[in-house]
Backbone atoms as SQL, in Angstrom:
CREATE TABLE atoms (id INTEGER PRIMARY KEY, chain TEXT, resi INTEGER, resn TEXT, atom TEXT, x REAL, y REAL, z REAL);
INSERT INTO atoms VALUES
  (1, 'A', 1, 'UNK', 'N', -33.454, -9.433, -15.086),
  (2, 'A', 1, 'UNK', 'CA', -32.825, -9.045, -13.843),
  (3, 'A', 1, 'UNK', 'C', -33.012, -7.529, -13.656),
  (4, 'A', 2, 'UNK', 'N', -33.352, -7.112, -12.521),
  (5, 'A', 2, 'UNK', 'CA', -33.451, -5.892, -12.160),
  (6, 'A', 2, 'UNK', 'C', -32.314, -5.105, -11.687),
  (7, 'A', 3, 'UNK', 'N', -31.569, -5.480, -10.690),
  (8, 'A', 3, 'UNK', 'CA', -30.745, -4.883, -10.106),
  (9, 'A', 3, 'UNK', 'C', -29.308, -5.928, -10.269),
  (10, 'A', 4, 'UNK', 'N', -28.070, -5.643, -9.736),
  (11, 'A', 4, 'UNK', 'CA', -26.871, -6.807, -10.457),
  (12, 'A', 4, 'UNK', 'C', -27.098, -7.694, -9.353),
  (13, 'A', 5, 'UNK', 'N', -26.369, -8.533, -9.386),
  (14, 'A', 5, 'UNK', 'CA', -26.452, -9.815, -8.465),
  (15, 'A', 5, 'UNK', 'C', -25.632, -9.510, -7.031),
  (16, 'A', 6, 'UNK', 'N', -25.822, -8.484, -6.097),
  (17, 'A', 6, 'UNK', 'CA', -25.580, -7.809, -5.342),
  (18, 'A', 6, 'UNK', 'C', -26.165, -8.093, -4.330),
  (19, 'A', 7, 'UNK', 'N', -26.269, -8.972, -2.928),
  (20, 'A', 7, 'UNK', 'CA', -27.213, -8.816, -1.871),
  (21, 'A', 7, 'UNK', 'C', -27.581, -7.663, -1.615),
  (22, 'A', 8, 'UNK', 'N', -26.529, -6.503, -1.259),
  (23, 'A', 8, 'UNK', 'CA', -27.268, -5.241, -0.422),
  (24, 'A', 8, 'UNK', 'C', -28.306, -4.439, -1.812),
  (25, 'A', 9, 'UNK', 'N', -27.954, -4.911, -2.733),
  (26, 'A', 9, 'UNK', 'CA', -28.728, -3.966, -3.840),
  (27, 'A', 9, 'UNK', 'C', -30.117, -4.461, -3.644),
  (28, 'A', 10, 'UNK', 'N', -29.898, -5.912, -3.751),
  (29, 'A', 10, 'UNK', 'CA', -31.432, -6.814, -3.700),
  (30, 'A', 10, 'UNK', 'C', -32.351, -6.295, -2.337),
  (31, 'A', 11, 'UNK', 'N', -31.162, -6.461, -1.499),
  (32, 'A', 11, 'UNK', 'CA', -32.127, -6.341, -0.140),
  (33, 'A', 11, 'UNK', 'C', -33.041, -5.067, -0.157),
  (34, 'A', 12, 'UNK', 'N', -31.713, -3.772, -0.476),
  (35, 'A', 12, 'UNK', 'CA', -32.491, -2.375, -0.582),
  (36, 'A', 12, 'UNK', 'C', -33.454, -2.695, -1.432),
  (37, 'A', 13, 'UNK', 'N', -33.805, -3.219, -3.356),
  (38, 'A', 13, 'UNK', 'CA', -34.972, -2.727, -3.869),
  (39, 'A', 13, 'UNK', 'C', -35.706, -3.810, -2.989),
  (40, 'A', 14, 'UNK', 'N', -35.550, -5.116, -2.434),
  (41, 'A', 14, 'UNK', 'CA', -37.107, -5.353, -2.113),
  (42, 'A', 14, 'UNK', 'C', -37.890, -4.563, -0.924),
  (43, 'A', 15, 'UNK', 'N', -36.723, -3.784, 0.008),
  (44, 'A', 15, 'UNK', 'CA', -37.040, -3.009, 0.744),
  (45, 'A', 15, 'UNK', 'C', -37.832, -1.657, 0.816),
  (46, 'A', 16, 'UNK', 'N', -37.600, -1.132, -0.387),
  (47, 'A', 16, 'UNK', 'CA', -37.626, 0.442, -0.990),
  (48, 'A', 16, 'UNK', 'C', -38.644, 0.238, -2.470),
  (49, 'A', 17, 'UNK', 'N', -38.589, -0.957, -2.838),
  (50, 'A', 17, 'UNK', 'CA', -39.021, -1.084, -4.126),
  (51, 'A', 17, 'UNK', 'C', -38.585, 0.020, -5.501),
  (52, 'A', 18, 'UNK', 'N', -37.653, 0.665, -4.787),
  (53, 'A', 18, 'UNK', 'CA', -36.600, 1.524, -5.395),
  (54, 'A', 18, 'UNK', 'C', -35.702, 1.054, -6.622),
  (55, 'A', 19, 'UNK', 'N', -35.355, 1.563, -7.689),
  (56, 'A', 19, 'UNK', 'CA', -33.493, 1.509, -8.277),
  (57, 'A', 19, 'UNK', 'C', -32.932, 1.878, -7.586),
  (58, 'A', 20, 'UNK', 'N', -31.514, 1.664, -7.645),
  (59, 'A', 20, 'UNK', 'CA', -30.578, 1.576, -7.172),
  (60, 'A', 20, 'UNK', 'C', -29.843, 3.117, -7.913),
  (61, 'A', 21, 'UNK', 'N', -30.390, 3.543, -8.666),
  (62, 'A', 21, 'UNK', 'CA', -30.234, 4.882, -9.292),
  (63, 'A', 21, 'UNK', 'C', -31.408, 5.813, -9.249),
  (64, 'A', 22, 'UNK', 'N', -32.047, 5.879, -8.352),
  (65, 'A', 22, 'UNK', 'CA', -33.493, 6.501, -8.398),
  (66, 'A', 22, 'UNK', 'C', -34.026, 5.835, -9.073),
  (67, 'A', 23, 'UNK', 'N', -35.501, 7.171, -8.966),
  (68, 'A', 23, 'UNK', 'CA', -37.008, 6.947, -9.737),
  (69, 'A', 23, 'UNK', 'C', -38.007, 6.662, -9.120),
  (70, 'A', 24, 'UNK', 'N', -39.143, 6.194, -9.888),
  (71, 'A', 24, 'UNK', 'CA', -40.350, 6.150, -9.453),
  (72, 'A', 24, 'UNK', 'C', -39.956, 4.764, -8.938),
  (73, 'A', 25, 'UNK', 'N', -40.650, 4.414, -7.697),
  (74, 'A', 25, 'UNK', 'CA', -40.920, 3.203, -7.046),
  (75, 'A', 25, 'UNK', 'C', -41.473, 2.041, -7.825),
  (76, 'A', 26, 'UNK', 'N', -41.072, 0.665, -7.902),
  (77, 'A', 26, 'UNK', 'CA', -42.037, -0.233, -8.466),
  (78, 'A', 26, 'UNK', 'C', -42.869, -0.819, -7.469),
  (79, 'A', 27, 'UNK', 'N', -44.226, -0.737, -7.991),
  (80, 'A', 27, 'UNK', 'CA', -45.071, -1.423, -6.921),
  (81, 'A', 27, 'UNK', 'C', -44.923, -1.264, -5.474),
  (82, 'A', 28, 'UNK', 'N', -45.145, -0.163, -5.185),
  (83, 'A', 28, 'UNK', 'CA', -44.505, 0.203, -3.934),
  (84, 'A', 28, 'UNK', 'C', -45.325, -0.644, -2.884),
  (85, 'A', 29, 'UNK', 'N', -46.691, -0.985, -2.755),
  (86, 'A', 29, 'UNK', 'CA', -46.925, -2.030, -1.823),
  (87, 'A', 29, 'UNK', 'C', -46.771, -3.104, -1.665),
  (88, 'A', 30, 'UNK', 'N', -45.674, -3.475, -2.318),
  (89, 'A', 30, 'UNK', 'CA', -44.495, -4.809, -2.369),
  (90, 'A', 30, 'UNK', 'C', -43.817, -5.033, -1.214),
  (91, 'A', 31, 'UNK', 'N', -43.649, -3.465, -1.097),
  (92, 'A', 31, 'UNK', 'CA', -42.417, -3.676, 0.015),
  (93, 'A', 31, 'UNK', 'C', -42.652, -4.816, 1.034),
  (94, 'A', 32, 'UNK', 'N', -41.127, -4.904, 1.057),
  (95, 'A', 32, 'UNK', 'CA', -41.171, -5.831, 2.619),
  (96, 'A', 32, 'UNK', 'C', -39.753, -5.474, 3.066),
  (97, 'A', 33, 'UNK', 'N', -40.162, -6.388, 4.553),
  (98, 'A', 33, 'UNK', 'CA', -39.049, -5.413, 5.844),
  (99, 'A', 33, 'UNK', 'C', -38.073, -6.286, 5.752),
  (100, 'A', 34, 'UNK', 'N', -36.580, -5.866, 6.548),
  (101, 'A', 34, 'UNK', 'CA', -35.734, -5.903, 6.164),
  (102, 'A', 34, 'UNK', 'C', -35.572, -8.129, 6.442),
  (103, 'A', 35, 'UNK', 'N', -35.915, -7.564, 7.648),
  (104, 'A', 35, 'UNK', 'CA', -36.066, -8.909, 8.067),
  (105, 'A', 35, 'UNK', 'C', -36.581, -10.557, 7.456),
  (106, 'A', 36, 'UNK', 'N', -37.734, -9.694, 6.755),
  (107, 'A', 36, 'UNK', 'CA', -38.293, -10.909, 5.883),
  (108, 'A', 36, 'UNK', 'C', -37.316, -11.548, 4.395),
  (109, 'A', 37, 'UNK', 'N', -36.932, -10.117, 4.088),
  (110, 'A', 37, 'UNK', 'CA', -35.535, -10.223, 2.649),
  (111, 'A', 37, 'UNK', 'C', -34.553, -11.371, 3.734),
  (112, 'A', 38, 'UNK', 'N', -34.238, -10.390, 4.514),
  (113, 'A', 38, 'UNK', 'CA', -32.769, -11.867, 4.948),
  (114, 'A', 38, 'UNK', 'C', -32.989, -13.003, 5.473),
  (115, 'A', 39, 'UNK', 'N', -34.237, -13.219, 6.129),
  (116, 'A', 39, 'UNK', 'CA', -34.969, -14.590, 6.216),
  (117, 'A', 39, 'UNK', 'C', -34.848, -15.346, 4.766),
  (118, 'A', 40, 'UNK', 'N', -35.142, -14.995, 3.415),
  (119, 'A', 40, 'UNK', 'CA', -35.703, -15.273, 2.139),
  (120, 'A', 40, 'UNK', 'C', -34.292, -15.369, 1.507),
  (121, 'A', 41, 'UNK', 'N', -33.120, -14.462, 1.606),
  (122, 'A', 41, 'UNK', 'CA', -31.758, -15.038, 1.401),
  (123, 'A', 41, 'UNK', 'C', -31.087, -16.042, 2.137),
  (124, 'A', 42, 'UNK', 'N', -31.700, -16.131, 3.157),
  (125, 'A', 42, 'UNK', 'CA', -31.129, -16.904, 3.928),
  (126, 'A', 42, 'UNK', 'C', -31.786, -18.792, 3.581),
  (127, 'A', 43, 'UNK', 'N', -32.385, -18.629, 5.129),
  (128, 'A', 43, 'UNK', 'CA', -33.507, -19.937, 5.517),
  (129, 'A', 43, 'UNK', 'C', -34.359, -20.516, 4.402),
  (130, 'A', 44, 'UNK', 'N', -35.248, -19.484, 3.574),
  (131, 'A', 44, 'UNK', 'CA', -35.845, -19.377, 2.469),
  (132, 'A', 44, 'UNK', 'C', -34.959, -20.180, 1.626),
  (133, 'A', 45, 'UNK', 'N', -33.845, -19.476, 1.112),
  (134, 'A', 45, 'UNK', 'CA', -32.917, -20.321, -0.161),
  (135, 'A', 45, 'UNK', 'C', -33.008, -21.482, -0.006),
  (136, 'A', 46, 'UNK', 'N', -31.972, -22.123, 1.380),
  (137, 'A', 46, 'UNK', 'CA', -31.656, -23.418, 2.028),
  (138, 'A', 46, 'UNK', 'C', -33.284, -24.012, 1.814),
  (139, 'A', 47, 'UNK', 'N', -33.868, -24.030, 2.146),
  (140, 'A', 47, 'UNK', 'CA', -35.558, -24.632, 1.730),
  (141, 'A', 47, 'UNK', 'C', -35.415, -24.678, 0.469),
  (142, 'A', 48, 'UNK', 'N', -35.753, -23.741, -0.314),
  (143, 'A', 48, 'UNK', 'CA', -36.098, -24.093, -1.566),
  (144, 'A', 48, 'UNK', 'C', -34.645, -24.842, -2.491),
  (145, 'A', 49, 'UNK', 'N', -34.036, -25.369, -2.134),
  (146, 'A', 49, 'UNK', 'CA', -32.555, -25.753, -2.738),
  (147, 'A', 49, 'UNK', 'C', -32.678, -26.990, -1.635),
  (148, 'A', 50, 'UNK', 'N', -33.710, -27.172, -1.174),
  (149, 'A', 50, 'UNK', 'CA', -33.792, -28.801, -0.029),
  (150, 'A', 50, 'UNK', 'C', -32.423, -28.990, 0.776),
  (151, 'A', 51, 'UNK', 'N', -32.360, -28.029, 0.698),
  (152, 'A', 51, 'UNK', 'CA', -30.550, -27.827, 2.291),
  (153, 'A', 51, 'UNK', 'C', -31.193, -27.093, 3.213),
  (154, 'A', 52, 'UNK', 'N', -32.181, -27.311, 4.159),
  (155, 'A', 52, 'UNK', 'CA', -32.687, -26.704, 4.911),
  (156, 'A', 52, 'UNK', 'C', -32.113, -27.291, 6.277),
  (157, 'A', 53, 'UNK', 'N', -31.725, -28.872, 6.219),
  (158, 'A', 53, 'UNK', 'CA', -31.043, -29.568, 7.434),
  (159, 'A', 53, 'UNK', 'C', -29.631, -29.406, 7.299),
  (160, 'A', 54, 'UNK', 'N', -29.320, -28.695, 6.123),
  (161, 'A', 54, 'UNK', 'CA', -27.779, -28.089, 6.141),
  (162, 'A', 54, 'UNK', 'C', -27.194, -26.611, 6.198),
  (163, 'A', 55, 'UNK', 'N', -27.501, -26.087, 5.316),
  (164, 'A', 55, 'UNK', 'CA', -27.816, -24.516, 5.528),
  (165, 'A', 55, 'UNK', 'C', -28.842, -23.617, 5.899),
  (166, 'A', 56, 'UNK', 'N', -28.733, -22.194, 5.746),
  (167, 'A', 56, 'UNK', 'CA', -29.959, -21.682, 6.098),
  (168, 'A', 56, 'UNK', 'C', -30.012, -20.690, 7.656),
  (169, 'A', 57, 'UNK', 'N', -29.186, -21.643, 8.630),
  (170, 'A', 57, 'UNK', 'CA', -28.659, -20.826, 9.804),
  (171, 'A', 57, 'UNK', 'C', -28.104, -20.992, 10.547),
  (172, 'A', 58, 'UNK', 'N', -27.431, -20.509, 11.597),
  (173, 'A', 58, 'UNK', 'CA', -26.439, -20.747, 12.780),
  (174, 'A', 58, 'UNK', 'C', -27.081, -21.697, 13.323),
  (175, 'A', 59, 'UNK', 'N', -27.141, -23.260, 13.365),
  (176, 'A', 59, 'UNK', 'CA', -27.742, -24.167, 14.189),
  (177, 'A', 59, 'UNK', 'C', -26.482, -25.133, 14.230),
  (178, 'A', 60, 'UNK', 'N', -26.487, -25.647, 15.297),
  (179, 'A', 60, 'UNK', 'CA', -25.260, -26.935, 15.445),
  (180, 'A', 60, 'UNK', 'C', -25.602, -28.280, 14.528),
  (181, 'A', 61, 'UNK', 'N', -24.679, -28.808, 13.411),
  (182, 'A', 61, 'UNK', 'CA', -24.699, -29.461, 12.848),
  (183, 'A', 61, 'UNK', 'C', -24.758, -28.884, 11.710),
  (184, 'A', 62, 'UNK', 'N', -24.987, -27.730, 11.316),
  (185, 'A', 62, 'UNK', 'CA', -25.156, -27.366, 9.667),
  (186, 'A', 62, 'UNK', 'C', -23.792, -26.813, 9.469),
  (187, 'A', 63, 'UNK', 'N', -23.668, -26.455, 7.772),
  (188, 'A', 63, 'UNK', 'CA', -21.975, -25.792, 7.687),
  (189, 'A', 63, 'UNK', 'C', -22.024, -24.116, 8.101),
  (190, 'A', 64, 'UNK', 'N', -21.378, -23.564, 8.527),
  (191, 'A', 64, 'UNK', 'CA', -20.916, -22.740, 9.516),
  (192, 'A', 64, 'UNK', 'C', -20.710, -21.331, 8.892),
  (193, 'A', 65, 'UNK', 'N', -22.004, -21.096, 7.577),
  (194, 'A', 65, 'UNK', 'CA', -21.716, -20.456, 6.497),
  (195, 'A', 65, 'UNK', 'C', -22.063, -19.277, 7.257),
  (196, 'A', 66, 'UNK', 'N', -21.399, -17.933, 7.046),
  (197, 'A', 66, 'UNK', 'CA', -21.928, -16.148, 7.204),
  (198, 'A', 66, 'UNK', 'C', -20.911, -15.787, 6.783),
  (199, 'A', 67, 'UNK', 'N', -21.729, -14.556, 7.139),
  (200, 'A', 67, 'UNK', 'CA', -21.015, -12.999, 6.969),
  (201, 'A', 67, 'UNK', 'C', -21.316, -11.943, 7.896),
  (202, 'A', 68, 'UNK', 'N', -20.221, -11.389, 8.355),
  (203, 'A', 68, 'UNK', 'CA', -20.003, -9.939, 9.215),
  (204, 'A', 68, 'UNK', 'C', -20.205, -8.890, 8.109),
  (205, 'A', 69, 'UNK', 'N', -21.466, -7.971, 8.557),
  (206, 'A', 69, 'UNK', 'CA', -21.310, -7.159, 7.743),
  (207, 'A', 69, 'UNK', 'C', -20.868, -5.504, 8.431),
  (208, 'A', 70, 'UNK', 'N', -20.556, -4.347, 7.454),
  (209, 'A', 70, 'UNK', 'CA', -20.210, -3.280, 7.987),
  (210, 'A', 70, 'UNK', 'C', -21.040, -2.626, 9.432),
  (211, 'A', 71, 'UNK', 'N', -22.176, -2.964, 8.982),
  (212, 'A', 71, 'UNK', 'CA', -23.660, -2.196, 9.805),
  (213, 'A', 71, 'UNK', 'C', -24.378, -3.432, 10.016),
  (214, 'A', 72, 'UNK', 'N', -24.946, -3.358, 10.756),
  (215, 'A', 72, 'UNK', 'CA', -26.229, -3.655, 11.211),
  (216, 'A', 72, 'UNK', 'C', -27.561, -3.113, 10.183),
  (217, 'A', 73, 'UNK', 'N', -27.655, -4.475, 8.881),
  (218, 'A', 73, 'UNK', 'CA', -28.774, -3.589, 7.654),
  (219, 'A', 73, 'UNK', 'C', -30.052, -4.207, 8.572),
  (220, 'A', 74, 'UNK', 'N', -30.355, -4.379, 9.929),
  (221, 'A', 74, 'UNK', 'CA', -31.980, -4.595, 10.577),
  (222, 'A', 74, 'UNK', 'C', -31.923, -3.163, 10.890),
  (223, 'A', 75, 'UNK', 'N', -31.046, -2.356, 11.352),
  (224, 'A', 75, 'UNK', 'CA', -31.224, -1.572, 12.176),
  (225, 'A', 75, 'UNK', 'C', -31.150, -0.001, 11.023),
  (226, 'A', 76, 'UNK', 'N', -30.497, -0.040, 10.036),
  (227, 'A', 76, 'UNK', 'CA', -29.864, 0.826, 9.168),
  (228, 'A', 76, 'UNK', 'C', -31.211, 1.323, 8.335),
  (229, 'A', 77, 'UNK', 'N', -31.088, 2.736, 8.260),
  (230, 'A', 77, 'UNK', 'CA', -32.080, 3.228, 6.990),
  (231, 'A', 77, 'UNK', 'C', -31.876, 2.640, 5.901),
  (232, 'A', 78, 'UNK', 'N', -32.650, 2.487, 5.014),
  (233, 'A', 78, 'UNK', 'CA', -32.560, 1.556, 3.723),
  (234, 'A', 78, 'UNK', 'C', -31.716, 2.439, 2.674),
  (235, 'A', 79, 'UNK', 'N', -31.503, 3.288, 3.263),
  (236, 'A', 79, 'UNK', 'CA', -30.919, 4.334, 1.964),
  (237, 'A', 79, 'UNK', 'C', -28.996, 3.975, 2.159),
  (238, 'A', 80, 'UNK', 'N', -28.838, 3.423, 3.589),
  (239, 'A', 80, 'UNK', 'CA', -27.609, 2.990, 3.876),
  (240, 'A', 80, 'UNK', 'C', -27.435, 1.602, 3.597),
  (241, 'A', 81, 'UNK', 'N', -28.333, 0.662, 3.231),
  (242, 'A', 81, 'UNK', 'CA', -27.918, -0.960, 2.992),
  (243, 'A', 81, 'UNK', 'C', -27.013, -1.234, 1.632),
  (244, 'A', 82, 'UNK', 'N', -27.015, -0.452, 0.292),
  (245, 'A', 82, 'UNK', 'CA', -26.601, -0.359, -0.484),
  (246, 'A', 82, 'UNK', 'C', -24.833, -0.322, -0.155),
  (247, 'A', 83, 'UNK', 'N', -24.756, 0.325, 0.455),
  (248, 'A', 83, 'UNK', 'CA', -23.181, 0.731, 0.846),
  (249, 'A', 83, 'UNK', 'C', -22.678, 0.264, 2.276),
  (250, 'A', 84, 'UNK', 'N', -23.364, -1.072, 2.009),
  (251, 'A', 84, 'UNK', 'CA', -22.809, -2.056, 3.303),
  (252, 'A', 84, 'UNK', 'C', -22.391, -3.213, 2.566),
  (253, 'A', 85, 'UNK', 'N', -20.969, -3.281, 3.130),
  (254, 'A', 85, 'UNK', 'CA', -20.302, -4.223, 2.496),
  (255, 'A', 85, 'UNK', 'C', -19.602, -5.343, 3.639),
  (256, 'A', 86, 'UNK', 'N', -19.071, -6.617, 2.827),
  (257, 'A', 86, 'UNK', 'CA', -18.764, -7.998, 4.162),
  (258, 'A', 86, 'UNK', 'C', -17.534, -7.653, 4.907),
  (259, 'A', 87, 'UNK', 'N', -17.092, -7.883, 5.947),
  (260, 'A', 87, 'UNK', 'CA', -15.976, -7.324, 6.355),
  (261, 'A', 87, 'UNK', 'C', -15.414, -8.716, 6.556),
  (262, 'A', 88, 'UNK', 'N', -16.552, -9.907, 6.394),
  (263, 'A', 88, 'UNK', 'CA', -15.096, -11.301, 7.140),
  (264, 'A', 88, 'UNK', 'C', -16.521, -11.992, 6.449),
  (265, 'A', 89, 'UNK', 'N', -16.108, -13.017, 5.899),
  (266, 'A', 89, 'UNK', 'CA', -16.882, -14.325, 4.903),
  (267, 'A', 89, 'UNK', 'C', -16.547, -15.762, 5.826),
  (268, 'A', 90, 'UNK', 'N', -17.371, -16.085, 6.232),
  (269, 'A', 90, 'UNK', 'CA', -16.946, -17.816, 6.796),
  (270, 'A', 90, 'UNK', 'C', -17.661, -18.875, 6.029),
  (271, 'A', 91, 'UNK', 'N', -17.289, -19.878, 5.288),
  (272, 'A', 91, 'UNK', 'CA', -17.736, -20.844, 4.586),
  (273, 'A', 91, 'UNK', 'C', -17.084, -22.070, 5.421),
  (274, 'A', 92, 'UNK', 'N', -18.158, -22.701, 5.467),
  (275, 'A', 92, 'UNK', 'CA', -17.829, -24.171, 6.000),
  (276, 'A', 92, 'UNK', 'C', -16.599, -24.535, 7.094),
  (277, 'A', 93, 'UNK', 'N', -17.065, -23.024, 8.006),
  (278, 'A', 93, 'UNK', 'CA', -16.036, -22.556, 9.406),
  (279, 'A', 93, 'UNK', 'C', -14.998, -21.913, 8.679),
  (280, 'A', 94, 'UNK', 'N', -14.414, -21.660, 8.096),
  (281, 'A', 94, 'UNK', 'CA', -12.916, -21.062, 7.667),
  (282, 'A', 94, 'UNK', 'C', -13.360, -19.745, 6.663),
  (283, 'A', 95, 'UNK', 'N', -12.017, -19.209, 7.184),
  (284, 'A', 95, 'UNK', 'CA', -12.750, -17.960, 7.000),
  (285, 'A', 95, 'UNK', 'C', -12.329, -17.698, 5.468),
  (286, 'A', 96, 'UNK', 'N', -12.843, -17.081, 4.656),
  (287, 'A', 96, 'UNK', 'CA', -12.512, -16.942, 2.873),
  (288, 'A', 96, 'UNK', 'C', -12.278, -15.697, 2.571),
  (289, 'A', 97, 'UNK', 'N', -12.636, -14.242, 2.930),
  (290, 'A', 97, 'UNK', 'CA', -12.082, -13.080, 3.183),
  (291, 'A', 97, 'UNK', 'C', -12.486, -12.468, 4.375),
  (292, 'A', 98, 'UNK', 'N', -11.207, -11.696, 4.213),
  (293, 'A', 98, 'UNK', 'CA', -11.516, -10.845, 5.746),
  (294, 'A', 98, 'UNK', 'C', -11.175, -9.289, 5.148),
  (295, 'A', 99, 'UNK', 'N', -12.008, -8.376, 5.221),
  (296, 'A', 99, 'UNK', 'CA', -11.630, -7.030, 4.121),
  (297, 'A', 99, 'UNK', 'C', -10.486, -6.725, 5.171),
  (298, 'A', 100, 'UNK', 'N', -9.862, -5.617, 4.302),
  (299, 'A', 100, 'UNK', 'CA', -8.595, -5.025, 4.901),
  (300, 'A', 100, 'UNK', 'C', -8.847, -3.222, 4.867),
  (301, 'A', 101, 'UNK', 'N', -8.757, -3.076, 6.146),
  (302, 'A', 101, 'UNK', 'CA', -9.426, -1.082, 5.734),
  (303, 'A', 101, 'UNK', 'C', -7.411, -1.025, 5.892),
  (304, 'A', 102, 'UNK', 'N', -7.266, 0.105, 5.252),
  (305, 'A', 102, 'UNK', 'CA', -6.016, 0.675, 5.081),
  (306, 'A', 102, 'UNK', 'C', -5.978, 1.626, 6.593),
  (307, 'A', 103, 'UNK', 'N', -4.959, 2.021, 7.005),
  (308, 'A', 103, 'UNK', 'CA', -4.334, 2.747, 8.027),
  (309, 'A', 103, 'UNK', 'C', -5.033, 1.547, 9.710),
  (310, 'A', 104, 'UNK', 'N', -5.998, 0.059, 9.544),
  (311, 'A', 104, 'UNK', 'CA', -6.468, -0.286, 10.493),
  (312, 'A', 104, 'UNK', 'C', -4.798, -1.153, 11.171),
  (313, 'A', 105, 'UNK', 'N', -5.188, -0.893, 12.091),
  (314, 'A', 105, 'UNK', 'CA', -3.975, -1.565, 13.352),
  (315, 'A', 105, 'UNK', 'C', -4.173, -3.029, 13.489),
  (316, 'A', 106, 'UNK', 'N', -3.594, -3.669, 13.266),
  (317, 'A', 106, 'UNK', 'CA', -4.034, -5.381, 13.446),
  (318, 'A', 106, 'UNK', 'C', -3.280, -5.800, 14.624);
């Protein structure tokens, strides 16, 4: 294992081909864009785990699995995906955490 079992860690090195603590790059013409990583966590998994007619993505009839995250990691420099974290978890429609920022107004 390279990096801990972390999505945003994973996403950044396949992004950056970076550690997560510096250094020299691995294989830096590895990289790939952000898009293709969350396709490959995503849709990708559900395929290779033959739940592709169940998970995998927002389509009617599958379970109702995501996550809200802090940022927008399509849009975010890769140096910011690391320190993006879930703010609300939905598994099978219901929601399983919802973070709590301190001083927020509910």
């Amino acid at each position: 294992m390279v990096e801990p079992m972390d999505p945003m860690a994973g996403i950044y090195t396949a992004v950056t081909r970076q550690p997560l603590a510096g250094g020299a790059p691995w294989q830096p013409e590895e990289t790939l864009d952000v898009e293709t990583v969350v396709y490959r966590y995503t849709r990708g998994s559900a395929y290779a785990n033959f739940l592709e007619n169940d998970l995998g993505s927002l389509t009617v009839g599958k379970a109702a699995d995501f996550v809200v995250l802090s940022r927008d990691i399509l849009r975010a420099a890769p140096e910011d995906i690391p320190g993006t974290v879930a703010e609300t978890v939905v598994v099978a429609g219901e929601v399983v955490h919802q973070r709590v920022v301190e001083g927020a107004v509910t």
